[in-house]
C-alpha positions as CSV (number, residue, x, y, z in Angstrom):
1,X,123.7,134.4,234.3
2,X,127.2,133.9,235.0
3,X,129.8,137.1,235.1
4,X,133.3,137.2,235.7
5,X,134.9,140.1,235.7
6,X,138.5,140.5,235.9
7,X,141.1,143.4,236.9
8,X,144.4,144.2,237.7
9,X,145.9,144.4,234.7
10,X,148.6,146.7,233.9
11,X,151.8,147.5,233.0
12,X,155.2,146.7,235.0
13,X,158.3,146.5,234.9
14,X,160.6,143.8,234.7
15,X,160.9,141.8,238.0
16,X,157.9,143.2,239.1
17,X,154.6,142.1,240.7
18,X,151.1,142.3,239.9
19,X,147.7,141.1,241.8
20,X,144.8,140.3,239.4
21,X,141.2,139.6,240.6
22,X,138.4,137.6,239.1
23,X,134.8,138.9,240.8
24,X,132.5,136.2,239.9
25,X,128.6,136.4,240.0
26,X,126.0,133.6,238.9
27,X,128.1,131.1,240.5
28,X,129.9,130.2,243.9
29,X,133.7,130.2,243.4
30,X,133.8,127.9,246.3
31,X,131.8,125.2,244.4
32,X,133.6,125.8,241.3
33,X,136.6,125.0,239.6
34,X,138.2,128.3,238.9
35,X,141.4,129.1,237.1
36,X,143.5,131.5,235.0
37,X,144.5,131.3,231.5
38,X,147.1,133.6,229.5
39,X,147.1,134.4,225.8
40,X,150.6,135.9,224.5
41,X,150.3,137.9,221.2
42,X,150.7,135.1,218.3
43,X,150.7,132.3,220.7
44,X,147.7,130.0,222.2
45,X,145.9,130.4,225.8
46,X,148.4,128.8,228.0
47,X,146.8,127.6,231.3
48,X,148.3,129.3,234.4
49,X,146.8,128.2,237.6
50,X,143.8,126.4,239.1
51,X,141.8,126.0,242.4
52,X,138.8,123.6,243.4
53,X,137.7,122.9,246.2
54,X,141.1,122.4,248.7
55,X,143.3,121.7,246.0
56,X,145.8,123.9,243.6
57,X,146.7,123.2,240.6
58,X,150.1,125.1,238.3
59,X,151.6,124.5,235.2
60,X,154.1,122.8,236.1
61,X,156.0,124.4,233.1
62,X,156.1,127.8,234.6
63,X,158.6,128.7,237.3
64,X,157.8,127.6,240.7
65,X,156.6,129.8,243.5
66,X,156.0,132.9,241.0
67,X,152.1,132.4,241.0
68,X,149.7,131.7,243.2
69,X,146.0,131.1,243.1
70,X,143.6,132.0,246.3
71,X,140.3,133.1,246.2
72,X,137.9,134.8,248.8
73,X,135.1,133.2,249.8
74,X,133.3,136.9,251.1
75,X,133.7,138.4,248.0
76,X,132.7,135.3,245.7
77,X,136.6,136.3,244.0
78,X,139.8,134.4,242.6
79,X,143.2,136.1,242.6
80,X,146.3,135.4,240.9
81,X,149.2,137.0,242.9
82,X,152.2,137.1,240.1
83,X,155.8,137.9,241.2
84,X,159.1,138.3,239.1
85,X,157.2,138.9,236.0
86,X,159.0,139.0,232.8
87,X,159.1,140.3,229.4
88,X,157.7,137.1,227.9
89,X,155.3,136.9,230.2
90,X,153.4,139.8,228.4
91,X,149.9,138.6,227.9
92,X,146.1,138.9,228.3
93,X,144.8,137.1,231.1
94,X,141.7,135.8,231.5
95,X,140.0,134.3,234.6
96,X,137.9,130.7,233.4
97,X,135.1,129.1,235.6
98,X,134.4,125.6,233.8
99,X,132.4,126.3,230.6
100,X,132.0,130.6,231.4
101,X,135.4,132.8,230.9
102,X,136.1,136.8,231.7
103,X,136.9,139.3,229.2
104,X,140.6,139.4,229.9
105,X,142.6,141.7,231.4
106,X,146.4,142.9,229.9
107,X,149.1,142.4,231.2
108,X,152.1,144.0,230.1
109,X,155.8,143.7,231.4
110,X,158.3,146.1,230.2
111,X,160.9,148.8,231.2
């Protein structure tokens, strides 16, 4: 049975950063493709970030060297390392694994 369970969350403050974590059981993160999603209140999941195999992935219509996806093969884990985080950026986040996702965990930015 596949589990992923992610944490992190939290709340910030403008310009801030946060590190969320993804533990993963049932599956080999190495041998998956493993990413992170984000769901704003009202809007749809928005795809954040993605990592298989040697290879990143970003959407490329988020700023540019504000996220960044690594995992660790010892703890069977994903991370997603978020920097400069803004207001909008507000959202539940939630760690995906090809068909299996995570319960989410919120994010919130505000002073």
């Amino acid at each position: 049975q596949v589990q992923l369970v992610e944490s992190g969350g939290g709340l910030v403050q403008p310009g801030g950063s946060l590190r969320l974590s993804c533990v993963a059981s049932g599956l080999t993160v190495s041998l998956t493709s493993m990413a992170w999603f984000r769901q704003a209140p009202g809007k749809e999941r928005e795809f954040v970030a993605r990592r298989h195999g040697g290879t990143t992935a970003y959407n490329p219509n988020l700023p540019k060297g504000r996220f960044a996806i690594f995992r660790d093969t010892a703890k069977n884990a994903v991370y997603l390392q978020m920097n400069s985080l803004q207001v909008e950026e507000t959202a539940v986040y939630y760690c995906n694994a090809e068909m299996y996702w995570g319960q989410g965990t919120q994010v919130t930015v505000s002073s």
